[in-house]
mmJSON file of the N, C-alpha and C atoms, coordinates in Angstrom:
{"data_MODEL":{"atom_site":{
"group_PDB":["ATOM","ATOM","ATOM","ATOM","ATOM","ATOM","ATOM","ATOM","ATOM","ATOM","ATOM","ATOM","ATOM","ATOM","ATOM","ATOM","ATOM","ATOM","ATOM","ATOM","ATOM","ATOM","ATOM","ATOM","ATOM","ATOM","ATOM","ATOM","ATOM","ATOM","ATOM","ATOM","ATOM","ATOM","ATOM","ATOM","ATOM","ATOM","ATOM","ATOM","ATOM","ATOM","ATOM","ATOM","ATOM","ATOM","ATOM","ATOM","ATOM","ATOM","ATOM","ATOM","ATOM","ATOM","ATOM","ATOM","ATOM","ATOM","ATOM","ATOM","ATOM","ATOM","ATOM","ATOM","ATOM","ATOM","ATOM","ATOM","ATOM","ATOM","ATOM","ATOM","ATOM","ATOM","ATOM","ATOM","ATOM","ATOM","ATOM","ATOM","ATOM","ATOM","ATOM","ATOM","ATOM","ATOM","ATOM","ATOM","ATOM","ATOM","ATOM","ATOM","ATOM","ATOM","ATOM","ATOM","ATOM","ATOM","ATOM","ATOM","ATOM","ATOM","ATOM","ATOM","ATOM","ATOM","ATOM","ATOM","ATOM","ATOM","ATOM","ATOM","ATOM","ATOM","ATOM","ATOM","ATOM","ATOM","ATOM","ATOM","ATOM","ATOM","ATOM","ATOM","ATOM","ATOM","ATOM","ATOM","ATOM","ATOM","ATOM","ATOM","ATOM","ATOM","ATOM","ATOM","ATOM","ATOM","ATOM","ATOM","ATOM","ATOM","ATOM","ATOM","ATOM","ATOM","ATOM","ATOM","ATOM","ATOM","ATOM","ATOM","ATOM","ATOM","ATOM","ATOM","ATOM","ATOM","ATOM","ATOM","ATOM","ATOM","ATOM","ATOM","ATOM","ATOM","ATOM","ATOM","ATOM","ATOM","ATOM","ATOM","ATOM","ATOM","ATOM","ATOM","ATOM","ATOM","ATOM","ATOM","ATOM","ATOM","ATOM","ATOM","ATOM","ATOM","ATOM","ATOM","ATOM","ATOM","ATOM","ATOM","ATOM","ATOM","ATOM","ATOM","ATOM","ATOM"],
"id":[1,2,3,4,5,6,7,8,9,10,11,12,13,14,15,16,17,18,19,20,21,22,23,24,25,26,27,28,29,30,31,32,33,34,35,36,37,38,39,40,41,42,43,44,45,46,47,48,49,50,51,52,53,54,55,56,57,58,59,60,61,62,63,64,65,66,67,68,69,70,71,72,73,74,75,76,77,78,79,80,81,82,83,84,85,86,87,88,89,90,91,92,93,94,95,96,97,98,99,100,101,102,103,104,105,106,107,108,109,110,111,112,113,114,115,116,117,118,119,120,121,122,123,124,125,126,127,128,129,130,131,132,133,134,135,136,137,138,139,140,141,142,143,144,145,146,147,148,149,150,151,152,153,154,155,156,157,158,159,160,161,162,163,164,165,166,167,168,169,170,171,172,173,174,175,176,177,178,179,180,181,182,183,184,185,186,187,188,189,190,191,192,193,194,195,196,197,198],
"type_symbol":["N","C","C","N","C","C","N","C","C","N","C","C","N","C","C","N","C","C","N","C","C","N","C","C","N","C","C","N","C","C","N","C","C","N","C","C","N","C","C","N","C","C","N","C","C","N","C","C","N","C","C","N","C","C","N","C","C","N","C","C","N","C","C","N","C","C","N","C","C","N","C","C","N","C","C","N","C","C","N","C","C","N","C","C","N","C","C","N","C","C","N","C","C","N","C","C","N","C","C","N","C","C","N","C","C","N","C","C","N","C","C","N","C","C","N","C","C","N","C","C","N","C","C","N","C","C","N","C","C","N","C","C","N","C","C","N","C","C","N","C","C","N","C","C","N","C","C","N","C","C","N","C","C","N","C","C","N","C","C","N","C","C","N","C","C","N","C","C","N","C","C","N","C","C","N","C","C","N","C","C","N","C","C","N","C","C","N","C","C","N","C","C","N","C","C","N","C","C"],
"label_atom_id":["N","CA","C","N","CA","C","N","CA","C","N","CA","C","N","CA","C","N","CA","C","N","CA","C","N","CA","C","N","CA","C","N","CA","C","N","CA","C","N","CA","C","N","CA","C","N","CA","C","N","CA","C","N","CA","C","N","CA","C","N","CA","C","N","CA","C","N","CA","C","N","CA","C","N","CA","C","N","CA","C","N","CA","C","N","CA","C","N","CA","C","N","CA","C","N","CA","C","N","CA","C","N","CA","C","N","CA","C","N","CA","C","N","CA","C","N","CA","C","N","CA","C","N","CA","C","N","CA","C","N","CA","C","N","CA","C","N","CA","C","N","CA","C","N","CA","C","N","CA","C","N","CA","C","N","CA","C","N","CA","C","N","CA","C","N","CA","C","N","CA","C","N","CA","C","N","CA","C","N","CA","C","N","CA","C","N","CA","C","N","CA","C","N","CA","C","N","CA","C","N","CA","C","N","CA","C","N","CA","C","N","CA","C","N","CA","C","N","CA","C","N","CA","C","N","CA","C","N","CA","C"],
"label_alt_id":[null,null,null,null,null,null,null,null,null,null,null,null,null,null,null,null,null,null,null,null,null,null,null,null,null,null,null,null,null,null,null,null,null,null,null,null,null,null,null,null,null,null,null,null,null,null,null,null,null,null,null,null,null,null,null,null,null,null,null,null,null,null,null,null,null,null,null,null,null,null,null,null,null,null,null,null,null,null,null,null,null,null,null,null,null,null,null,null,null,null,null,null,null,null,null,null,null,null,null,null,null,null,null,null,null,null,null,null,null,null,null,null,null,null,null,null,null,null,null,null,null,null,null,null,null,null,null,null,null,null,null,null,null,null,null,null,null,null,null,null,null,null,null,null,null,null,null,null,null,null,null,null,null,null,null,null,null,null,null,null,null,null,null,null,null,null,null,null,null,null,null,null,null,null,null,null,null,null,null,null,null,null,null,null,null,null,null,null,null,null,null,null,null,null,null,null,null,null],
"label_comp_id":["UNK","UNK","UNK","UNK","UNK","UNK","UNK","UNK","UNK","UNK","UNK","UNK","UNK","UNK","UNK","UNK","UNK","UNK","UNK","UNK","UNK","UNK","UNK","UNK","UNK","UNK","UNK","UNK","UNK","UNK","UNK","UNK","UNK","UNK","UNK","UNK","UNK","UNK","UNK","UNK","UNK","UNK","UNK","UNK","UNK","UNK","UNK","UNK","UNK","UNK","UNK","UNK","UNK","UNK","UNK","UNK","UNK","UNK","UNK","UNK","UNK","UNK","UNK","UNK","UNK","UNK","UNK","UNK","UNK","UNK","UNK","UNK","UNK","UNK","UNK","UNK","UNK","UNK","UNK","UNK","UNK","UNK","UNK","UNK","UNK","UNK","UNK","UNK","UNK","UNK","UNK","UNK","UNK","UNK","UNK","UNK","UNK","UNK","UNK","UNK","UNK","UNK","UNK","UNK","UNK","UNK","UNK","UNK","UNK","UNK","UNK","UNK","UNK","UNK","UNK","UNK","UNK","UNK","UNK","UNK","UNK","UNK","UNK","UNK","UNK","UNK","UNK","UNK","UNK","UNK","UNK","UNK","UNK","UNK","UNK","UNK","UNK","UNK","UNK","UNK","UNK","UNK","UNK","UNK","UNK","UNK","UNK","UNK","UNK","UNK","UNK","UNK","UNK","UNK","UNK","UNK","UNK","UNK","UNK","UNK","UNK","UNK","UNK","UNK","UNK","UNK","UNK","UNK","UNK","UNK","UNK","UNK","UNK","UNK","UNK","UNK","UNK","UNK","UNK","UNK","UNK","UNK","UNK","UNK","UNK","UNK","UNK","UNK","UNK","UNK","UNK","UNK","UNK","UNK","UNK","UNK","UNK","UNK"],
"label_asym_id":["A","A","A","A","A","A","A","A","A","A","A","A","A","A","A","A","A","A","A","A","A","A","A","A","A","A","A","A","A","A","A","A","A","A","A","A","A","A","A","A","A","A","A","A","A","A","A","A","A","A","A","A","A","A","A","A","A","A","A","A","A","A","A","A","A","A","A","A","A","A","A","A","A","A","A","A","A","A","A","A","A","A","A","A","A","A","A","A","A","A","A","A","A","A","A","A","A","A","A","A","A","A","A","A","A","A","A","A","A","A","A","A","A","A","A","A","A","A","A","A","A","A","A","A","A","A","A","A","A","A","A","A","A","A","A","A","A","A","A","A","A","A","A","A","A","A","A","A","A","A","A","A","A","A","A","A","A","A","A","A","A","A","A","A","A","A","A","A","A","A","A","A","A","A","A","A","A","A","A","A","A","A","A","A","A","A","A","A","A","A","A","A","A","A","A","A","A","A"],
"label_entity_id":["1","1","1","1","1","1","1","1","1","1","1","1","1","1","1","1","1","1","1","1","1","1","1","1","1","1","1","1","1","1","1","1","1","1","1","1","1","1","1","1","1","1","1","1","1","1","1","1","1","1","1","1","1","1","1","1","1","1","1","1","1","1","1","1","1","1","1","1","1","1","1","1","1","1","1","1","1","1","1","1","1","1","1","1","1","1","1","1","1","1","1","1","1","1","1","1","1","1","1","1","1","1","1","1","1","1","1","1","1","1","1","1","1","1","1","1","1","1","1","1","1","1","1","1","1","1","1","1","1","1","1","1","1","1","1","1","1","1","1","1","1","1","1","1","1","1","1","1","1","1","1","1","1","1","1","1","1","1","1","1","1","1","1","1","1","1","1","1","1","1","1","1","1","1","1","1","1","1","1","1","1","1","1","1","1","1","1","1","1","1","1","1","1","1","1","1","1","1"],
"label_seq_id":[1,1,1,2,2,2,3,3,3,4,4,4,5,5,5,6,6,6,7,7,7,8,8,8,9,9,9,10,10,10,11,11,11,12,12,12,13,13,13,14,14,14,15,15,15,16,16,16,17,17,17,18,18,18,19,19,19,20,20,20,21,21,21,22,22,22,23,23,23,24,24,24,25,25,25,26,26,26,27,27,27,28,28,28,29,29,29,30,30,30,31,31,31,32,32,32,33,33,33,34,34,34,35,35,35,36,36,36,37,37,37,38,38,38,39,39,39,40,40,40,41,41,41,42,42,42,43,43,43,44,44,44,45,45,45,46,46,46,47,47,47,48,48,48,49,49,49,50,50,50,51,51,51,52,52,52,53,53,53,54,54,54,55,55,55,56,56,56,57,57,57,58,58,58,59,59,59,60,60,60,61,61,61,62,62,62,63,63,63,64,64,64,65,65,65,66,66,66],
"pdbx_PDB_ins_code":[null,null,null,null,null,null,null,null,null,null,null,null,null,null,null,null,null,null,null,null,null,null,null,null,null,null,null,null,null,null,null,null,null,null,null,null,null,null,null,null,null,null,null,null,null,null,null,null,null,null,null,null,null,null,null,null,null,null,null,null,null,null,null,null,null,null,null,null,null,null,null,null,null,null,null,null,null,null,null,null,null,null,null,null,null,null,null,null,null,null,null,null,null,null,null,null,null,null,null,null,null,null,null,null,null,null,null,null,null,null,null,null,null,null,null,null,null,null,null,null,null,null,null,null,null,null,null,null,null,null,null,null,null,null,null,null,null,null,null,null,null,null,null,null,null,null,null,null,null,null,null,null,null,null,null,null,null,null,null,null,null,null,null,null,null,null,null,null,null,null,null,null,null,null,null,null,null,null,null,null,null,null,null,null,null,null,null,null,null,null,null,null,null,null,null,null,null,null],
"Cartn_x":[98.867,99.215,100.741,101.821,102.755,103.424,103.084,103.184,102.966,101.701,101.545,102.56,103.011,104.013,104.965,105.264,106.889,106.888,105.682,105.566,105.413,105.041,105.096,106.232,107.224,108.558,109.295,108.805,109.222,110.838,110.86,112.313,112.099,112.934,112.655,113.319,113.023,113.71,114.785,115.371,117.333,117.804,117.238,118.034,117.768,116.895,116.45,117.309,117.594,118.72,117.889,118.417,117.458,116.126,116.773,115.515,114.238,114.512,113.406,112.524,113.479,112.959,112.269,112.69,112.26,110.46,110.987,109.802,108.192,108.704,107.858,107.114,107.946,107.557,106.659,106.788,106.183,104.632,104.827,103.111,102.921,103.248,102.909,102.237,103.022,102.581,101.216,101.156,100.245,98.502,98.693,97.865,97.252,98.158,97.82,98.449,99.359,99.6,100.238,100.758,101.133,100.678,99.356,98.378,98.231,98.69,98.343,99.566,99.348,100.377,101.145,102.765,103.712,103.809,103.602,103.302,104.764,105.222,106.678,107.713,107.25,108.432,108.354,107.238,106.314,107.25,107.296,107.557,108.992,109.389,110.869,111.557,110.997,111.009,111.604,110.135,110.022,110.685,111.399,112.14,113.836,114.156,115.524,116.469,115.406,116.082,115.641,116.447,116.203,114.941,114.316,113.011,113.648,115.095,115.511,115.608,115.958,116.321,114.883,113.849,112.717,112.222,111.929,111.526,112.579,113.771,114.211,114.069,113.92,113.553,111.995,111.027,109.835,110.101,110.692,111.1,111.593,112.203,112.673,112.086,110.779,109.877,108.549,108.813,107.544,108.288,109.304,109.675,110.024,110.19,110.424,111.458,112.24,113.709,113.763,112.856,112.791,111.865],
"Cartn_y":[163.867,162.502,162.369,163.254,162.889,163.849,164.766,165.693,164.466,163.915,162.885,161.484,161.217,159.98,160.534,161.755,162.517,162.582,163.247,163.578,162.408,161.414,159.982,159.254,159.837,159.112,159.884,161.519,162.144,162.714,162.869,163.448,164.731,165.565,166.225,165.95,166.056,165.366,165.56,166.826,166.732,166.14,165.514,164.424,162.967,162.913,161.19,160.218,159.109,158.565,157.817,156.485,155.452,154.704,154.482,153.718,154.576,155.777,157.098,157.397,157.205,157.52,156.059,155.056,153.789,153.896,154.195,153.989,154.886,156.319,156.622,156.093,155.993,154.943,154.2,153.423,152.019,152.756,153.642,154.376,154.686,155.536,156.257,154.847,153.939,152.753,152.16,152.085,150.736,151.863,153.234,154.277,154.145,153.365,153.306,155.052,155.475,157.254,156.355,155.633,155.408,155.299,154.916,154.908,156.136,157.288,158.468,159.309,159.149,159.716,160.357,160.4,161.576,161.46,160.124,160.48,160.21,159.511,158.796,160.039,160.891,162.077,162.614,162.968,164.127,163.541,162.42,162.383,162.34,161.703,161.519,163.134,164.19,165.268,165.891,165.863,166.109,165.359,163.876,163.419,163.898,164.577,164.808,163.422,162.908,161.594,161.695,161.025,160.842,159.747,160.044,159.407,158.065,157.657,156.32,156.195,156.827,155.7,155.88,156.598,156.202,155.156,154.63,153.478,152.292,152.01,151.594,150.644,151.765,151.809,150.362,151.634,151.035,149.206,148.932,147.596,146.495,147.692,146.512,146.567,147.122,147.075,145.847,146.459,145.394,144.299,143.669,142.761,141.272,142.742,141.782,142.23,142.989,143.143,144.336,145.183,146.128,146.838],
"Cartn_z":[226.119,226.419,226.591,225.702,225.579,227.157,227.505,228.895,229.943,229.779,230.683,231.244,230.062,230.072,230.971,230.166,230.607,232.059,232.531,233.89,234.79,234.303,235.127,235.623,234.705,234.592,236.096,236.346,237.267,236.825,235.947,235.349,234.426,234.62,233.056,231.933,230.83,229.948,229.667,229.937,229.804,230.431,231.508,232.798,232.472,231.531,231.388,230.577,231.282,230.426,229.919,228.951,227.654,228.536,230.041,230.626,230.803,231.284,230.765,229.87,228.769,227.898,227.333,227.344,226.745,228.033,228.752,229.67,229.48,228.717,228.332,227.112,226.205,224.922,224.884,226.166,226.829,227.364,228.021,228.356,227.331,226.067,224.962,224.637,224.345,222.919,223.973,224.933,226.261,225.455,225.393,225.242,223.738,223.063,221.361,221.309,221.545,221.08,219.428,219.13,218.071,216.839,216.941,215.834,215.602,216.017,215.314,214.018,213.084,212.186,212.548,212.39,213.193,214.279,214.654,215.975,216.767,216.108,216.595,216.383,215.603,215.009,216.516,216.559,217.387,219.203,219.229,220.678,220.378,219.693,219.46,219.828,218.987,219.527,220.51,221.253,222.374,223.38,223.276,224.039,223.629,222.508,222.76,221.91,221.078,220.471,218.847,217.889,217.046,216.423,215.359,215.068,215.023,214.565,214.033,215.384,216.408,217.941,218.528,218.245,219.124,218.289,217.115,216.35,216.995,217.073,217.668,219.133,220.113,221.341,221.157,220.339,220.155,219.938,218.868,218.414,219.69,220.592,221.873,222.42,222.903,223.461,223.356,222.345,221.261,221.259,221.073,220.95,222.482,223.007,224.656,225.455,224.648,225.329,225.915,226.078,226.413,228.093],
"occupancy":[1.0,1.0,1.0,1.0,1.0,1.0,1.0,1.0,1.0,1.0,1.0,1.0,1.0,1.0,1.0,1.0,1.0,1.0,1.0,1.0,1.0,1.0,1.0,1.0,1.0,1.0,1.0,1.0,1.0,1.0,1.0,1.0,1.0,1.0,1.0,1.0,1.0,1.0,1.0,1.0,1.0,1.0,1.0,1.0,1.0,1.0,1.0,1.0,1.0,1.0,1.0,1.0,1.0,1.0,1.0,1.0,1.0,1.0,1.0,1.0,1.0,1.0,1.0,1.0,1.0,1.0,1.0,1.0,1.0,1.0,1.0,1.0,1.0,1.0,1.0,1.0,1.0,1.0,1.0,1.0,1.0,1.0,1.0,1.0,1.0,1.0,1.0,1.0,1.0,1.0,1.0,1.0,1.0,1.0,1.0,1.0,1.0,1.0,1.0,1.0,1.0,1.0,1.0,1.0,1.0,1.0,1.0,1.0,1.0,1.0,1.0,1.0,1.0,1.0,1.0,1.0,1.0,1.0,1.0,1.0,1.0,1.0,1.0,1.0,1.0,1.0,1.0,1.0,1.0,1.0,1.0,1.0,1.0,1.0,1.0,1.0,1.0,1.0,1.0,1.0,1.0,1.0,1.0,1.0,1.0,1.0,1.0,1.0,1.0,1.0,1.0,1.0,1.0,1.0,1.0,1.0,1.0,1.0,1.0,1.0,1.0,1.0,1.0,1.0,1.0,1.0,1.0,1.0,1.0,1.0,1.0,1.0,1.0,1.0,1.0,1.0,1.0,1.0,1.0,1.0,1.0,1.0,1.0,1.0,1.0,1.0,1.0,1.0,1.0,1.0,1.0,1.0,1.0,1.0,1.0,1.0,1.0,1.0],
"B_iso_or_equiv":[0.0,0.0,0.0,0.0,0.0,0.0,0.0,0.0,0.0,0.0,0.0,0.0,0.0,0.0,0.0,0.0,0.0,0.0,0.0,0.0,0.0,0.0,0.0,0.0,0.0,0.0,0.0,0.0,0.0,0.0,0.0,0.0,0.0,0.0,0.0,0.0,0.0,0.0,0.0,0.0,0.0,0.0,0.0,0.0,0.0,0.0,0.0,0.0,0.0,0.0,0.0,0.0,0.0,0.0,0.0,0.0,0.0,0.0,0.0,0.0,0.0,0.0,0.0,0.0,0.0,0.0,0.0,0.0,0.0,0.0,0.0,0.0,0.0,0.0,0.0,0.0,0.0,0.0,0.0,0.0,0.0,0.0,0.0,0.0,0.0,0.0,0.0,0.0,0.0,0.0,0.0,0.0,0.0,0.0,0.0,0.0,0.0,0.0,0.0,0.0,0.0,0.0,0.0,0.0,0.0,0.0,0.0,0.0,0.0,0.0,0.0,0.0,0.0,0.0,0.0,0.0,0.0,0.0,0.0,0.0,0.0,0.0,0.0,0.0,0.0,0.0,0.0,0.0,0.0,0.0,0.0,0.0,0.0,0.0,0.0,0.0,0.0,0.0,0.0,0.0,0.0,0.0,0.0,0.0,0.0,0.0,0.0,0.0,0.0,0.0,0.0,0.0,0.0,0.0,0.0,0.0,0.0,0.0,0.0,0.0,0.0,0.0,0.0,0.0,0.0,0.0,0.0,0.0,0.0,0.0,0.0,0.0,0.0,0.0,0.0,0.0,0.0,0.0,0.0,0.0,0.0,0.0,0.0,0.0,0.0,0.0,0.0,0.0,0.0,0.0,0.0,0.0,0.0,0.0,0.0,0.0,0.0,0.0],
"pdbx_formal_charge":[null,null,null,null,null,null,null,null,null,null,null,null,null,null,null,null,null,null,null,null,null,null,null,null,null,null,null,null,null,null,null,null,null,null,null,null,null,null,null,null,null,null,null,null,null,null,null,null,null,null,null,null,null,null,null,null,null,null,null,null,null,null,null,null,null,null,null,null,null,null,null,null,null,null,null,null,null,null,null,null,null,null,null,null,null,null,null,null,null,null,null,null,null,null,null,null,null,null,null,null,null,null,null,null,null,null,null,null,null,null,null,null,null,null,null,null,null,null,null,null,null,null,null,null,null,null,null,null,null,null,null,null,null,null,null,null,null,null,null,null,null,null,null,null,null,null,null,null,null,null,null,null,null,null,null,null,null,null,null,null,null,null,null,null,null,null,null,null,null,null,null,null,null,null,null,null,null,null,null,null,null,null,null,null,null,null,null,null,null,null,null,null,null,null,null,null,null,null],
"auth_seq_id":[1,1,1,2,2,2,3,3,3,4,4,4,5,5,5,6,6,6,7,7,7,8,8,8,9,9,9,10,10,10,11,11,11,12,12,12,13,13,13,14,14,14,15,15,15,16,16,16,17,17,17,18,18,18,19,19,19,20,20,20,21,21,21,22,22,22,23,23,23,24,24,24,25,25,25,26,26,26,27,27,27,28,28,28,29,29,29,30,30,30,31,31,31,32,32,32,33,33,33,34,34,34,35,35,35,36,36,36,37,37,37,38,38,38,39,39,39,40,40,40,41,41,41,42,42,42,43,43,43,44,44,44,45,45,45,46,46,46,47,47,47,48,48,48,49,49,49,50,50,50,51,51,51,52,52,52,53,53,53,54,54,54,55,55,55,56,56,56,57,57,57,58,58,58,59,59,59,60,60,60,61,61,61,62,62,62,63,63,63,64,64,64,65,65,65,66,66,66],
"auth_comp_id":["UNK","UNK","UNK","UNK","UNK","UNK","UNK","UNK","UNK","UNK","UNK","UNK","UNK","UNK","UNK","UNK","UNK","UNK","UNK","UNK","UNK","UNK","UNK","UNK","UNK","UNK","UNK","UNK","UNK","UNK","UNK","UNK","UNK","UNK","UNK","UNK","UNK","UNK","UNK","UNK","UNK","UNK","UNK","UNK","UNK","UNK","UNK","UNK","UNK","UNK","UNK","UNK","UNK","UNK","UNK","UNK","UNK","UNK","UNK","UNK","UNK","UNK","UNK","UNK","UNK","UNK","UNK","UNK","UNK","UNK","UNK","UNK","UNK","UNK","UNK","UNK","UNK","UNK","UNK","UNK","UNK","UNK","UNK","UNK","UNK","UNK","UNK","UNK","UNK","UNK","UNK","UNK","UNK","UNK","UNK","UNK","UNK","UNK","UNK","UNK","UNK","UNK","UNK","UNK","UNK","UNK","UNK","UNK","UNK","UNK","UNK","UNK","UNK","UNK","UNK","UNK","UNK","UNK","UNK","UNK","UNK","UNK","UNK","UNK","UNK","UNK","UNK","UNK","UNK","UNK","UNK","UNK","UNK","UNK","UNK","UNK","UNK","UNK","UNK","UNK","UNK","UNK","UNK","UNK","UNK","UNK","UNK","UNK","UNK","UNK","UNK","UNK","UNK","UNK","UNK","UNK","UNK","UNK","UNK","UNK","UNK","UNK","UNK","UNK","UNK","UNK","UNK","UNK","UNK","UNK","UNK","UNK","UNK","UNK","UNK","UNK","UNK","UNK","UNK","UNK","UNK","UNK","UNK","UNK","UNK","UNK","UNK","UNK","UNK","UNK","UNK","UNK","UNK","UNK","UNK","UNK","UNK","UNK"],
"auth_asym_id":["A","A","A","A","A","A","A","A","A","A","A","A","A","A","A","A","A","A","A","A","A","A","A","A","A","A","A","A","A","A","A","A","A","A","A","A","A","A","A","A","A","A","A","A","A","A","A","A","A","A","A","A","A","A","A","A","A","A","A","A","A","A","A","A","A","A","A","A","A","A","A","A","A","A","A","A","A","A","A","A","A","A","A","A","A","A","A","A","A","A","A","A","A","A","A","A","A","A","A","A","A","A","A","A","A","A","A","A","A","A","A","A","A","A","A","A","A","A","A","A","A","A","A","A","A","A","A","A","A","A","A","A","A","A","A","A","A","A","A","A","A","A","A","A","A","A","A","A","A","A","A","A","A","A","A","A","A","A","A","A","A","A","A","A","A","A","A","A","A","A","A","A","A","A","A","A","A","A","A","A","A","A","A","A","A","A","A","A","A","A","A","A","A","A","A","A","A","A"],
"auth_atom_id":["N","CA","C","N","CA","C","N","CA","C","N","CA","C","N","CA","C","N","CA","C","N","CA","C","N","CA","C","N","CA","C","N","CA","C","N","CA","C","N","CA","C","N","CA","C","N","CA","C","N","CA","C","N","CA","C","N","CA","C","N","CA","C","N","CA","C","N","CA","C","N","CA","C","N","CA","C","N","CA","C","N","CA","C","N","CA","C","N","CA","C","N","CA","C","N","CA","C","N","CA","C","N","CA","C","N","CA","C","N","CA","C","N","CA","C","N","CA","C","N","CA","C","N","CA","C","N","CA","C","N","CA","C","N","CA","C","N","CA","C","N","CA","C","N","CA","C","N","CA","C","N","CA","C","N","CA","C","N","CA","C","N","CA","C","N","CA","C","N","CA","C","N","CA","C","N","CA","C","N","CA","C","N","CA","C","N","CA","C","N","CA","C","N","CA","C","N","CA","C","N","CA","C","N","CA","C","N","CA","C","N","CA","C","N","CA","C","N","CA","C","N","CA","C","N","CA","C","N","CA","C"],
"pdbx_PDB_model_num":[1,1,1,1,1,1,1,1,1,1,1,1,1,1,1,1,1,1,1,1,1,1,1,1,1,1,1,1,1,1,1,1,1,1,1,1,1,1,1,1,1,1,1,1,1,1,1,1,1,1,1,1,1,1,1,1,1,1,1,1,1,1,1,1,1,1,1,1,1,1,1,1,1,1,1,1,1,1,1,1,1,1,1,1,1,1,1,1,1,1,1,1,1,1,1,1,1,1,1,1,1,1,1,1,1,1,1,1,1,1,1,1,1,1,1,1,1,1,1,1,1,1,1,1,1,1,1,1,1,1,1,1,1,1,1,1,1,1,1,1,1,1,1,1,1,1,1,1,1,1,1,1,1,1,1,1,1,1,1,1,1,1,1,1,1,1,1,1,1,1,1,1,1,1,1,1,1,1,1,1,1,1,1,1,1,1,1,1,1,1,1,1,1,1,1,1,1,1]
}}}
């Protein structure tokens, strides 16, 4: 799922700047990938960001501003 997002965005992830990455977030969370334990570590990861800025990200998303 998380290959999937990435590849949607059409970037690889050393090239993706915050809208990239916020954008995958946005497919991850639309998917429910979040309800799965670790799961936020797990992409945070794999995106090249810290767990505190993908929770983050998530929050502006969820919230509207994002």
């Amino acid at each position: 799922m998380i290959g999937d997002a990435i590849a949607a965005v059409g970037r690889p992830v050393a090239m993706m700047g915050k809208g990239d990455r916020v954008a995958v977030l946005r497919a991850l969370d639309a998917r429910g990938a979040f309800h799965v334990k670790r799961s936020v570590e797990t992409v945070a990861k794999r995106l090249g960001i810290s767990r505190v800025t993908a929770y983050a990200y998530l929050d502006q998303l969820r919230s509207g501003e994002g």
